[in-house]
Residue, then its C-alpha position, 0 to 999 in steps of 0.5 A: x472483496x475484503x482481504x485479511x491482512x493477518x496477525x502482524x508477525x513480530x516486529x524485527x524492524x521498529x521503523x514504523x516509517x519504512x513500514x509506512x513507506x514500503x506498504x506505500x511503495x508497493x500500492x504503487x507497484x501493484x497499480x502499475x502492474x495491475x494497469x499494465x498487465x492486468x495481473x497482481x503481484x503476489x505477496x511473496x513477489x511483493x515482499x522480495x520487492x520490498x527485500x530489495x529496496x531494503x537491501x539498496x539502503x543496506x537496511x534487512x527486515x524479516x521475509x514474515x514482516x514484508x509480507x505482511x507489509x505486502x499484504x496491506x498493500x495489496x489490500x489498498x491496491x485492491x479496493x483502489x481499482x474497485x472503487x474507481x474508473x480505469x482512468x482514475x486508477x491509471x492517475x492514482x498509480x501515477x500519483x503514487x510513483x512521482x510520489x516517492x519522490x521527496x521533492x514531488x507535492x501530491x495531495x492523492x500521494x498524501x491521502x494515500x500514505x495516510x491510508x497506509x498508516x491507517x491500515x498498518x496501525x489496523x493491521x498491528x492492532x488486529x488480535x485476529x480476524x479480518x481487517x476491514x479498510x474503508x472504501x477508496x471513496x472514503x479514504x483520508x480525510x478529503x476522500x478522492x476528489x470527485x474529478x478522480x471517481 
């Protein structure tokens, strides 16, 4: 199921690169939760999360931009747990999170945020209607890894 990220509100933080990152950080979230929980977060959790990261770097963005940031990410997450096994889920959100780490190298953290970008750039490029985002299989250049499916 394809979810629509919306037309971008007006961009009130020029950043591109926390754009990028917090879409990123939220995949990994809603995985975990997903995984753990078997539940999402909604857009509007998912924006106070982002809220509060932000607020840790004393950094504000508005409440419309991180929901669409929130949005794009329950996008991703969403067409990750249909495309592959639990387990392969469960690898991916992990991934994911030792991946907000600088100091941590992950080939699947790098294809991820490369689809972030991806989807960010669809997303503020969509006029209106539905954004379409690739299968989780055809993510990136190098696709998820046959060991991962």
């Amino acid at each position: 199921m394809m979810r629509n990220c919306g037309s971008p509100p007006e961009v009130t933080d020029p950043d591109r690169g926390t754009c990028i990152a917090i879409i990123f950080a939220l995949v990994g979230e809603r995985l975990s939760v997903f995984y753990e929980y078997d539940k999402w977060i909604t857009d509007a959790q998912g924006a106070t999360l982002a809220g509060e990261w932000l607020a840790r770097s004393k950094r504000r963005m508005s409440v419309s931009r991180r929901r669409h940031l929130s949005a794009c990410s329950d996008q991703i997450a969403r067409t990750i747990t249909e495309s592959v096994s639990r387990e392969a889920g469960l690898h991916i959100s992990h991934e994911i999170q030792e991946s907000l780490d600088p100091n941590y190298e992950s080939e699947i953290g790098k294809l991820f945020m490369s689809e972030c970008e991806r989807v960010l750039d669809e997303s503020e490029g969509a006029s209106a209607g539905e954004v379409t985002i690739a299968r989780a299989d055809k993510l990136g250049t190098p696709g998820i890894p046959d060991q991962l499916k």
